[in-house]
C-alpha positions as CSV (number, residue, x, y, z in Angstrom):
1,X,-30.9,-45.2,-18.8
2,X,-31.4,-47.3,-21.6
3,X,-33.4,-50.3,-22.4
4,X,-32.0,-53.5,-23.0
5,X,-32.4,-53.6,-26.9
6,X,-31.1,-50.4,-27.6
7,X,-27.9,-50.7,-30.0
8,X,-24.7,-48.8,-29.2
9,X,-22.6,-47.5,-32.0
10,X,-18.6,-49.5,-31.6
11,X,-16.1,-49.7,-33.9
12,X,-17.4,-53.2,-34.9
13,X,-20.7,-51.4,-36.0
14,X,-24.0,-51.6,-33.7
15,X,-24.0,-53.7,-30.3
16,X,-27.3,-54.1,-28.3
17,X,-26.4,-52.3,-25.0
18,X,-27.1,-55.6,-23.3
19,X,-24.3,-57.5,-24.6
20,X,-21.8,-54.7,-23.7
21,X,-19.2,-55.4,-21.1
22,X,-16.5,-53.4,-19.4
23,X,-13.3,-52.9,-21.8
24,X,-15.3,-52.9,-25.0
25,X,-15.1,-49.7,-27.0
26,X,-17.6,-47.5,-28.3
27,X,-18.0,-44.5,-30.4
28,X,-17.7,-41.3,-28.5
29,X,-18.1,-37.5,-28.6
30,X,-16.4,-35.1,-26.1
31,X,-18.4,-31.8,-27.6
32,X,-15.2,-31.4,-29.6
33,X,-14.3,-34.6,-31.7
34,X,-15.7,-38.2,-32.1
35,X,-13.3,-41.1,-30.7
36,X,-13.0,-44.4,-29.5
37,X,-13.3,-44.9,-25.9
38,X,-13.9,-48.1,-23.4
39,X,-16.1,-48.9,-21.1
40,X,-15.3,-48.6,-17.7
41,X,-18.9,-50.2,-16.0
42,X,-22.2,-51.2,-17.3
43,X,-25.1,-50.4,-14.6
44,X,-28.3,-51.8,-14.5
45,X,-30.8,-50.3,-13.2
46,X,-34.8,-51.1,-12.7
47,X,-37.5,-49.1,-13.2
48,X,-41.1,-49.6,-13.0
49,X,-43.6,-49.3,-16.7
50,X,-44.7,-46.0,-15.7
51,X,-41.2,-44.6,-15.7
52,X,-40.3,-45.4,-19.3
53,X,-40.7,-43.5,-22.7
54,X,-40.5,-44.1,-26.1
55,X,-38.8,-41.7,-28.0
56,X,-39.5,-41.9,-32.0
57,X,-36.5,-39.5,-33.5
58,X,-36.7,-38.5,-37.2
59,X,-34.8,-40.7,-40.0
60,X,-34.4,-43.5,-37.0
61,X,-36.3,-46.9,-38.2
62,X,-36.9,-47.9,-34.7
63,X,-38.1,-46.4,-31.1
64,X,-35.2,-46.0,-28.6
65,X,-37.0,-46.7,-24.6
66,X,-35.4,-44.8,-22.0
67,X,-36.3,-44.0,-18.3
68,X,-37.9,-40.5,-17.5
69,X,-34.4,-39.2,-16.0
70,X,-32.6,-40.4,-19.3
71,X,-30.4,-37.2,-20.0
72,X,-30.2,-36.2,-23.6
73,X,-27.8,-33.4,-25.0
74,X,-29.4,-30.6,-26.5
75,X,-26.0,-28.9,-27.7
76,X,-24.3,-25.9,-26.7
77,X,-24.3,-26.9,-23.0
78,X,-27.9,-27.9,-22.2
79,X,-28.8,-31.0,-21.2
80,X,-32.4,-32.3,-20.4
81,X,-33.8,-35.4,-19.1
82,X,-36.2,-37.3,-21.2
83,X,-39.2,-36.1,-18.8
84,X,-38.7,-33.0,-20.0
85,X,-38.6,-33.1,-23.4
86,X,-41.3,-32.1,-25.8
87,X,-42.4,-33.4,-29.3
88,X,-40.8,-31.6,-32.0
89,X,-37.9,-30.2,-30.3
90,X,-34.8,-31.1,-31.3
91,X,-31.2,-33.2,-29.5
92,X,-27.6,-33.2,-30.8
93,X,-26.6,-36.4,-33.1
94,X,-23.8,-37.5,-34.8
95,X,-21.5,-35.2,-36.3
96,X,-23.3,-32.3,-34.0
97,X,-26.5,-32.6,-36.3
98,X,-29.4,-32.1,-34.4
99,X,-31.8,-34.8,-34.4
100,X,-35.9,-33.8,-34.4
101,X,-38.4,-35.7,-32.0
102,X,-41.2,-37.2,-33.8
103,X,-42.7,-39.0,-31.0
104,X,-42.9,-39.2,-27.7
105,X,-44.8,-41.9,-25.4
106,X,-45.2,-42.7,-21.6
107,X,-45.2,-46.7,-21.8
108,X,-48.7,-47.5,-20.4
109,X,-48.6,-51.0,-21.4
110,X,-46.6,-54.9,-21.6
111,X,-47.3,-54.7,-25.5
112,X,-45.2,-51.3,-25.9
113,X,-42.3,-53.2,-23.9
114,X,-42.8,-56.8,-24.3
115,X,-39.3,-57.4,-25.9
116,X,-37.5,-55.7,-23.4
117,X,-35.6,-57.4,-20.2
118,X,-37.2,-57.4,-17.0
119,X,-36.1,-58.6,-13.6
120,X,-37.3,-61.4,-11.2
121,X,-39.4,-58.6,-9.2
122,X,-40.7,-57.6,-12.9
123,X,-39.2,-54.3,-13.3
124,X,-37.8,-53.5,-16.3
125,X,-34.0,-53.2,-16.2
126,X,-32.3,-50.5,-18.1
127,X,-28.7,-49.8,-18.8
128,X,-26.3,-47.3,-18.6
129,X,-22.7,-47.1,-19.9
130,X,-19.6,-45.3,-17.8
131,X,-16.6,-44.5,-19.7
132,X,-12.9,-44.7,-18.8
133,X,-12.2,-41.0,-20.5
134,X,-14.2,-38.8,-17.9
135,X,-13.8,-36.3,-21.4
136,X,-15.3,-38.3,-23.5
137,X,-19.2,-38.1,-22.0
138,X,-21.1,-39.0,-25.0
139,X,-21.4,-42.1,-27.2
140,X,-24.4,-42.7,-29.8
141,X,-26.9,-45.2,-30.1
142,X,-28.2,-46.5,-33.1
143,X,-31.0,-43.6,-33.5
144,X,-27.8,-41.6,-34.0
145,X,-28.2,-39.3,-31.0
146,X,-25.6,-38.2,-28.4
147,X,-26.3,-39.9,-25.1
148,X,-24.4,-38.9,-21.9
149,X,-22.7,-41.2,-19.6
150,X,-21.0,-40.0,-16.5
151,X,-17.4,-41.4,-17.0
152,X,-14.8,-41.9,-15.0
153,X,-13.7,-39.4,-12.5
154,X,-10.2,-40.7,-12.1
């Protein structure tokens, strides 16, 4: 899952994941070819602080927050989740570049999420995107990184 300011690459350039609603389009990669694809369901989800990260990936100006069980493409058929993943290694990005982590964090405190939407109870709500072409399974945020979504299963 995603946190609410991270942008999503659409055909109208960047969108904050927040302001995405069912039928828009977004990029999208289906391991063969990049198209455009619309959303079938946005899903929010809360998590608590301690189950958030920061990822910081190279030649990205900003940090992306996900939740631990964020699943990231590592190409050529493996998948991890962002619990997993270790400083240094590398996930698939546009144009099937791979994309090098230069920082990792476990969110510890407000001041790392302050920004970010929260719910009534105070969790943190984080998003997550499904898209009408069960095919198409990745679409890329602004740090230029593939990032899975379940699609549809029609």
């Amino acid at each position: 899952m995603l946190g609410s300011r991270t942008r999503i690459y659409t055909p109208e350039g960047y969108v904050r994941i927040e302001r995405l609603k069912v039928n828009d389009e977004v990029i999208s990669w289906d391991k063969h070819r990049i198209r455009i694809v619309k959303i079938q369901q946005v899903i929010k989800h809360n998590y608590e602080m301690k189950d958030l990260y920061k990822f910081h990936l190279e030649h990205a100006d900003k940090k992306v927050l996900v939740s631990k069980d964020h699943e990231f493409w590592l190409g050529t058929q493996h998948m991890s989740i962002a619990d997993n993943l270790k400083y240094k290694e590398k996930v698939l990005g546009i144009d099937s570049k791979k994309v090098k982590i230069i920082g990792k964090e476990a969110v510890i405190n407000l001041g790392q999420v302050k920004k970010f939407e929260k719910s009534r109870e105070g969790h943190f709500v984080m998003y997550e995107l499904k898209l009408h072409d069960k095919d198409q399974m990745y679409f890329f945020s602004s740090e230029k990184v593939a990032t899975f979504s379940y699609g549809s299963h029609q």
